[in-house]
C-alpha positions as CSV (number, residue, x, y, z in Angstrom):
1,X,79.4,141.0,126.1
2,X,77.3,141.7,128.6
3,X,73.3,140.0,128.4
4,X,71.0,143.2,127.5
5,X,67.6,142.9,129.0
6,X,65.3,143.9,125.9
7,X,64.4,147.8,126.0
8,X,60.5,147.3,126.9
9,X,61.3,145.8,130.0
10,X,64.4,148.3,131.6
11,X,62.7,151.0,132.7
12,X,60.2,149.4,134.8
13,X,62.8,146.9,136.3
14,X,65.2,149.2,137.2
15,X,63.3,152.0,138.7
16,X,62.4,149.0,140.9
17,X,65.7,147.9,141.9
18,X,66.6,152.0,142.8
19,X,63.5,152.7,144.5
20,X,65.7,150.9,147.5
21,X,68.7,153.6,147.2
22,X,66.4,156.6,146.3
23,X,65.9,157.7,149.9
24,X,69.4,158.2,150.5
25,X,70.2,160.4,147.9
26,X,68.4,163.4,148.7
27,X,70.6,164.7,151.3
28,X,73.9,162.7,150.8
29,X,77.2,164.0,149.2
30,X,77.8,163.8,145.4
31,X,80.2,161.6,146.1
32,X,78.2,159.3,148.3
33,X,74.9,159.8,146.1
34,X,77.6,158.3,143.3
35,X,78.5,155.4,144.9
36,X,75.1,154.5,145.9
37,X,74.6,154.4,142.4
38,X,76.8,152.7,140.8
39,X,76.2,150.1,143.5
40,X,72.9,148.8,141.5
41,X,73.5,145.7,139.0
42,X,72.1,147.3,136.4
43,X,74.4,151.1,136.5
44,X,77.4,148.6,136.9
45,X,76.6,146.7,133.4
46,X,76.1,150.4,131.8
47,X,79.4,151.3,133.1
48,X,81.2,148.3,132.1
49,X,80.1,148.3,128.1
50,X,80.7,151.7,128.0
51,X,84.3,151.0,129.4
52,X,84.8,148.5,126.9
53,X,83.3,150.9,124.1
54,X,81.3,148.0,122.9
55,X,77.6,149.4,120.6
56,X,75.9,146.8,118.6
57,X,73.5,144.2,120.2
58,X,71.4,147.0,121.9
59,X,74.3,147.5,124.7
60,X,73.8,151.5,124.0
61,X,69.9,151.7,123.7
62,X,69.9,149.2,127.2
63,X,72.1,152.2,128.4
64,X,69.1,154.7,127.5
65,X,66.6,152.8,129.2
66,X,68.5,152.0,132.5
67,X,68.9,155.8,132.9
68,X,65.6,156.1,132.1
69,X,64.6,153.4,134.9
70,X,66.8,155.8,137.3
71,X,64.7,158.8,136.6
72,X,61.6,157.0,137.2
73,X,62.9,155.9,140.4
74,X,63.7,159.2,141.8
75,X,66.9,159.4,141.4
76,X,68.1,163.1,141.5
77,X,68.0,164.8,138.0
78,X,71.5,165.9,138.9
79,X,73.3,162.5,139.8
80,X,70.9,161.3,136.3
81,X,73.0,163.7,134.5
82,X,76.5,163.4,135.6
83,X,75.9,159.6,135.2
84,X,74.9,159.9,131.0
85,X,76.7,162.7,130.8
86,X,79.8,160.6,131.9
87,X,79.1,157.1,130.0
88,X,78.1,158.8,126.6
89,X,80.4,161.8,126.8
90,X,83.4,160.5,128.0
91,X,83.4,156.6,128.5
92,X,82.1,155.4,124.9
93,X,84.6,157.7,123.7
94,X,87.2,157.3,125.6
95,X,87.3,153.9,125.5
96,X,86.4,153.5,121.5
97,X,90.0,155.3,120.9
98,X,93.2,152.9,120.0
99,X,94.9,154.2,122.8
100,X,92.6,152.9,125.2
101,X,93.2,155.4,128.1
102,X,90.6,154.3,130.8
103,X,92.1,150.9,130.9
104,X,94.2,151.4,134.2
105,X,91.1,152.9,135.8
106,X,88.3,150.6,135.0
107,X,87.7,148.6,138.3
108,X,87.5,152.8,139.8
109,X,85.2,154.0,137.2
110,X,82.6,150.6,137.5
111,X,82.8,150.8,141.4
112,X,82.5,154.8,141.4
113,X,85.9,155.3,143.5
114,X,86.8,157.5,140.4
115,X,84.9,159.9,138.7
116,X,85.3,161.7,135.5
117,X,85.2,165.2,134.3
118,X,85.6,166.5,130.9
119,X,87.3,169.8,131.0
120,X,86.4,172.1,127.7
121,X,84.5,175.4,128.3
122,X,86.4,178.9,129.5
123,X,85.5,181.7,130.7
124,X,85.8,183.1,127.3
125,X,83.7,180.8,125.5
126,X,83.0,177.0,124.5
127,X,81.3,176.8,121.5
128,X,84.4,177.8,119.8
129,X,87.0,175.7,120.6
130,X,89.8,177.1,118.8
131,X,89.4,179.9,120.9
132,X,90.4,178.6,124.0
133,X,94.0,179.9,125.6
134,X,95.0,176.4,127.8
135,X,98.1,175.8,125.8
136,X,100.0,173.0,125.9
137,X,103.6,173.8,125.4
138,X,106.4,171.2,124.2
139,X,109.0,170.3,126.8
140,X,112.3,168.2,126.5
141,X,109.9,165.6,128.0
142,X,106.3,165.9,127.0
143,X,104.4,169.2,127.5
144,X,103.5,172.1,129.7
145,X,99.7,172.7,130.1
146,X,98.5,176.2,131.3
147,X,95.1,177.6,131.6
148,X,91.8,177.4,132.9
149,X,89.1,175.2,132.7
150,X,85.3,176.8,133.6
151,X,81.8,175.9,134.2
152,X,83.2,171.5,134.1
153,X,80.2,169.3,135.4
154,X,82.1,167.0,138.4
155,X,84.8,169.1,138.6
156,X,85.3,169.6,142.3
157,X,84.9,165.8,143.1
158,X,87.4,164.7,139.8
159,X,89.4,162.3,139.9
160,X,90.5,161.9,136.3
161,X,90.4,165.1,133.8
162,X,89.6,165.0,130.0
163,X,90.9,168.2,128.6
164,X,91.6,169.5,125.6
165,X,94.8,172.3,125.3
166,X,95.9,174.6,122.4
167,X,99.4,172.9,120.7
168,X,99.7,174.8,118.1
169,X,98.9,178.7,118.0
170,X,97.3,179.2,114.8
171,X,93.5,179.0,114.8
172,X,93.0,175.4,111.9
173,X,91.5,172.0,112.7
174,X,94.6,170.9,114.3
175,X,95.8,173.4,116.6
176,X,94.3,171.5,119.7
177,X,95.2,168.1,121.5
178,X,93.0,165.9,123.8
179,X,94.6,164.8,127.4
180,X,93.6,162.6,130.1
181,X,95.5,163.6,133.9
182,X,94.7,162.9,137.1
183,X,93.1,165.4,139.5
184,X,96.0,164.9,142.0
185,X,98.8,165.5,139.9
186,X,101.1,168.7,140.5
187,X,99.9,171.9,139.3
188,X,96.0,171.0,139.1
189,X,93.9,172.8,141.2
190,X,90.1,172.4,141.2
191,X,87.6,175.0,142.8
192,X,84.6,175.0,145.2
193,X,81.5,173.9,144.1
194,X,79.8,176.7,141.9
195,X,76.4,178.2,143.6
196,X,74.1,176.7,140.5
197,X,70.3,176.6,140.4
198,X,70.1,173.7,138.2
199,X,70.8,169.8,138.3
200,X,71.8,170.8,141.8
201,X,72.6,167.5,143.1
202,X,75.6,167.5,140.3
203,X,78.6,169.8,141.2
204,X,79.9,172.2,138.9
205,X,83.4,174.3,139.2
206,X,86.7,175.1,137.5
207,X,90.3,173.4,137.1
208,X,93.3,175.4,137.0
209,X,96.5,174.2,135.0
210,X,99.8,175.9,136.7
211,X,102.5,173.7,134.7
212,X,101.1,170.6,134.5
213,X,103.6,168.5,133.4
214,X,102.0,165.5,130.5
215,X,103.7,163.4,128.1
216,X,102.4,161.9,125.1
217,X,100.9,158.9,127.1
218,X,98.6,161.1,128.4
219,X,97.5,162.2,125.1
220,X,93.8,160.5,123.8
221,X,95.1,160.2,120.5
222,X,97.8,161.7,118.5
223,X,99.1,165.7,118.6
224,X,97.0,167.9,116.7
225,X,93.4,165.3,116.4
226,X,92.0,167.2,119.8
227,X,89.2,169.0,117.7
228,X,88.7,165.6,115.9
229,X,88.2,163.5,119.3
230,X,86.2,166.6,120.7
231,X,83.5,165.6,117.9
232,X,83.2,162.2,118.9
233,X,82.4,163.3,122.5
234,X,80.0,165.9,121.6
235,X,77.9,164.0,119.1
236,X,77.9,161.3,121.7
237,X,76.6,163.7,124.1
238,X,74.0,165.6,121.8
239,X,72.7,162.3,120.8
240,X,71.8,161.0,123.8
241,X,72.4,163.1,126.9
242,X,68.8,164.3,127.5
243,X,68.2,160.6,128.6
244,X,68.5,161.6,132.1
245,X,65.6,163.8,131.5
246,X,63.3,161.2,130.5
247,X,62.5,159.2,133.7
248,X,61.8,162.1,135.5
249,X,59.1,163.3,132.6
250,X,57.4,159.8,132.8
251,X,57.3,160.4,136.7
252,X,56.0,163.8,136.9
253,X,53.2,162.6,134.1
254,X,52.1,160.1,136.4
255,X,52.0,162.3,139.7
256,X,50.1,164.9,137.1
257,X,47.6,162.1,136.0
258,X,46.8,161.4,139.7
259,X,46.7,164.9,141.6
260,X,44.0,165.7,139.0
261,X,41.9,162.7,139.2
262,X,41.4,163.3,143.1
263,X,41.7,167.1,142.9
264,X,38.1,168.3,142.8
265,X,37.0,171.5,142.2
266,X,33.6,172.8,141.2
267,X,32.1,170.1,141.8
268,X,33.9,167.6,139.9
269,X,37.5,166.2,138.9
270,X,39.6,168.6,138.1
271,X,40.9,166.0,135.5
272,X,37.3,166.4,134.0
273,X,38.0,169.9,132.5
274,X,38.6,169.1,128.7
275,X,41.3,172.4,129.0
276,X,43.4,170.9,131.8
277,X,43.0,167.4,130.4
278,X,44.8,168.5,126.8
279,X,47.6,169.9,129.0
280,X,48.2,166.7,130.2
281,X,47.8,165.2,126.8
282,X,50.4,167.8,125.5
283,X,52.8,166.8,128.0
284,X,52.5,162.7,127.0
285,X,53.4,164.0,123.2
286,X,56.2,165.9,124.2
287,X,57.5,163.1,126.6
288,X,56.7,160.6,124.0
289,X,58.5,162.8,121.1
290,X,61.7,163.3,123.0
291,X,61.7,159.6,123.8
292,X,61.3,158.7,120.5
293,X,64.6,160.8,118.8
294,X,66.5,160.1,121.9
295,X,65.7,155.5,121.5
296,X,66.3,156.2,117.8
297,X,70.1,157.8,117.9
298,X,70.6,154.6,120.5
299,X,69.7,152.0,117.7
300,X,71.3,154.1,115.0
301,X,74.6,154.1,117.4
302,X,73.9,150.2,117.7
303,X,73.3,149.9,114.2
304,X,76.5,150.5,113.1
305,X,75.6,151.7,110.0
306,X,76.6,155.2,109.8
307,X,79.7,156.3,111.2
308,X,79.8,158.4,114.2
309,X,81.0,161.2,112.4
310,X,78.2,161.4,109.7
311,X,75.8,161.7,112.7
312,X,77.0,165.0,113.9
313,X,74.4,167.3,112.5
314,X,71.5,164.7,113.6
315,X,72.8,164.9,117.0
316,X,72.4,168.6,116.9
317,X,68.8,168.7,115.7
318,X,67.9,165.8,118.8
319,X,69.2,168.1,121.4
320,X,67.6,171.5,120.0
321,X,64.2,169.6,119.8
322,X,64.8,167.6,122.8
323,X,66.0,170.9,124.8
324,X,63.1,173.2,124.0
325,X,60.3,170.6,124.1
326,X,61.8,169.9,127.5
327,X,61.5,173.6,128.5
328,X,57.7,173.3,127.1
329,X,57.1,170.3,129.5
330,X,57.6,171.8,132.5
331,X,56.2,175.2,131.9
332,X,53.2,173.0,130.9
333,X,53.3,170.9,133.9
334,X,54.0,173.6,136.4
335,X,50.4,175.4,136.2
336,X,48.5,172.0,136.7
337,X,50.2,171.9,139.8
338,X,49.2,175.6,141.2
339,X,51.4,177.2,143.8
340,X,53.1,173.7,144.7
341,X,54.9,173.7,141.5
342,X,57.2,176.9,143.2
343,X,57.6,174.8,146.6
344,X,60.8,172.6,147.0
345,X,59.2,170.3,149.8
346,X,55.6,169.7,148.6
347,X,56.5,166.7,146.1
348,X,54.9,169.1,143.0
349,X,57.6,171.5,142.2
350,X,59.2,171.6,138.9
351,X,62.9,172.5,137.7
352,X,62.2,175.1,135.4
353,X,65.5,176.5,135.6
354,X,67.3,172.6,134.6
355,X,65.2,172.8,131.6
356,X,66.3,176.0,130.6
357,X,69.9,175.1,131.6
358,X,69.5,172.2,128.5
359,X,69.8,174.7,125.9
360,X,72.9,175.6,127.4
361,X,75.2,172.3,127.7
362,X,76.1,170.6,125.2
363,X,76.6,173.4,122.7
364,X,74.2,176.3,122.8
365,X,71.3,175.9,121.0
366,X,71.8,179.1,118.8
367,X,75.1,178.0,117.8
368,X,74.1,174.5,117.0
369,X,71.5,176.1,114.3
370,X,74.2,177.7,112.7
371,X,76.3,174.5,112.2
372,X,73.0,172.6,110.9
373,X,72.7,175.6,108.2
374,X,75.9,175.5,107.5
375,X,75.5,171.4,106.8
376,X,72.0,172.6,104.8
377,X,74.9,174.8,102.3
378,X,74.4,178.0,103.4
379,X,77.2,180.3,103.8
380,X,76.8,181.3,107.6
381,X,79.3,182.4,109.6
382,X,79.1,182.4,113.6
């Protein structure tokens, strides 16, 4: 197993080994941006335990914190995201099933040559899974999948595909089936980058399925436990996805903390004014309460404890709180700021529209409530 470096120490040592990479990520590709990434010591380790779908001995809270370190750094939100999104949604998964499917690509996935999407949301919802049409049909030799895949983080730059396909036409917990295919194989077609307004620096598009031919060792885990496997991936996710968020919190705290020490107005330190100083208070609670539940769903992973699946509905509750505190932030942040909060070049402006975008992904938020009431006892229906 990998040697963790103890939590209290990550942040600050990694944001120093990426402040070297940091300047060459503004305007390269995805692609490159990736690879520049995945070049530092510290992403490689991440990428490794996650490929062997080790938790226990801190491996996952280590994970939190080198992200963390990242978003001090600089490193674009965007690139922040794809890379937890991709290690806690995909790769611990993935790699914690008995089939094992990222084994052939692990020297890829470590060295960023390959890059993983996962492939569940249509255009006629996501939320609710067993409403998707991608079907899966059974062939003399596997299957058949056809549909469309929308709105799939990485999707344009994919190189390996998690989906998940309808195999059975009734609407029950095992009408759907998990699959992992390559980007190039016949019959997959992936879009354009979308146009998006948030976590720019991460593409988003579609993937078409015209025939795709699969067999079952392309299948994640046995016919029928897609919806099963799907929860593993999006408690994963919900746990501990707004990780990417929290380097760049701590960083726009600090640049808030020292444009109002040496911003004067009236006569004195803008940082003087008792109002504008409990705005900056407010914004070290909310980055220090989002910290908090997202380091404690680590150790609870590492812990071992309580399975994966019993931590579904906590998972939900981090990433409601975690989502709208994050919205809070940066409407919070953006006023001390003034009018170079709303420009993209003045090293001030905040991504509103990224924060809002976090009650999005994931789950909606709204939806999410009505799975935690339904946990609570209450009969509600979506």
């Amino acid at each position: 197993m990998t040697a963790v470096i103890r939590t209290a120490d990550v942040p600050a040592a990694v944001a120093d080994e990426a402040s070297a990479v940091v300047p060459t990520m503004a305007s390269a590709s995805f692609r490159d941006g990736w690879r520049e990434l995945l070049s530092l010591p510290s992403v490689r380790s991440v990428m490794a335990d996650s490929l062997r779908g080790d938790v226990g001995d801190g491996v996952v809270e280590n994970a939190v914190a080198v992200i963390e370190g990242l978003g001090r750094a600089g490193v674009p939100a965007g690139l922040c995201y794809a890379l937890t999104s991709q290690v806690f949604g995909i790769q611990w998964p993935l790699s914690a099933s008995t089939r094992k499917p990222l084994e052939p690509y692990v020297d890829g996935l470590v060295d960023g040559s390959l890059i993983l999407c996962h492939a569940l949301t249509e255009e006629t919802g996501g939320s609710d899974p067993l409403s998707m049409r991608t079907a899966a049909t059974a062939t003399d030799g596997g299957y058949r999948i056809d549909g469309r895949k929308a709105y799939v983080t990485a999707a344009p730059e994919a190189d390996l595909i998690l989906t998940f396909a309808r195999t059975d036409e009734a609407r029950h917990p095992f009408a759907l089936s998990s699959f992992l295919i390559q980007a190039g194989r016949a019959g997959v077609t992936r879009s354009d980058p979308f146009a998006k307004t948030a976590l720019t620096a991460v593409p988003m598009g579609a993937i078409d399925f015209d025939g795709v031919a699969v067999t079952d060792a392309d299948m994640v885990a046995a016919e029928g436990s897609g919806l099963a496997f799907l929860s593993s991936t999006t408690t994963w996710e919900r746990a501990l996805l707004m990780s990417y968020a929290l380097g760049g919190m701590h960083a726009t705290v600090e640049r808030v903390v020292a444009w109002l020490r040496d911003r004067e107005q009236f006569g004195r330190s803008l940082g003087a004014n008792p109002l504008v100083a409990s705005h900056v208070a407010d914004l070290a609670t909310i980055r220090y309460r989002i910290r908090a539940l997202v380091y404690d769903m680590a150790r609870r992973i590492d812990a071992g404890d309580t399975p994966l699946s019993a931590l579904s509905t906590d998972a939900a509750q981090v990433k409601i709180s975690c989502a709208q505190d994050l919205l809070t932030f940066e409407t919070t942040a953006a006023p001390l700021f003034g009018a170079r909060s709303v420009i993209a070049d003045s090293g001030y402006a905040m991504d509103t529209t990224s924060a809002i975008a976090a009650s999005i992904y994931a789950g909606t938020n709204d939806l999410l409530r009505m799975s935690i009431a339904r946990d609570l006892g209450l009969p509600v229906a979506n």
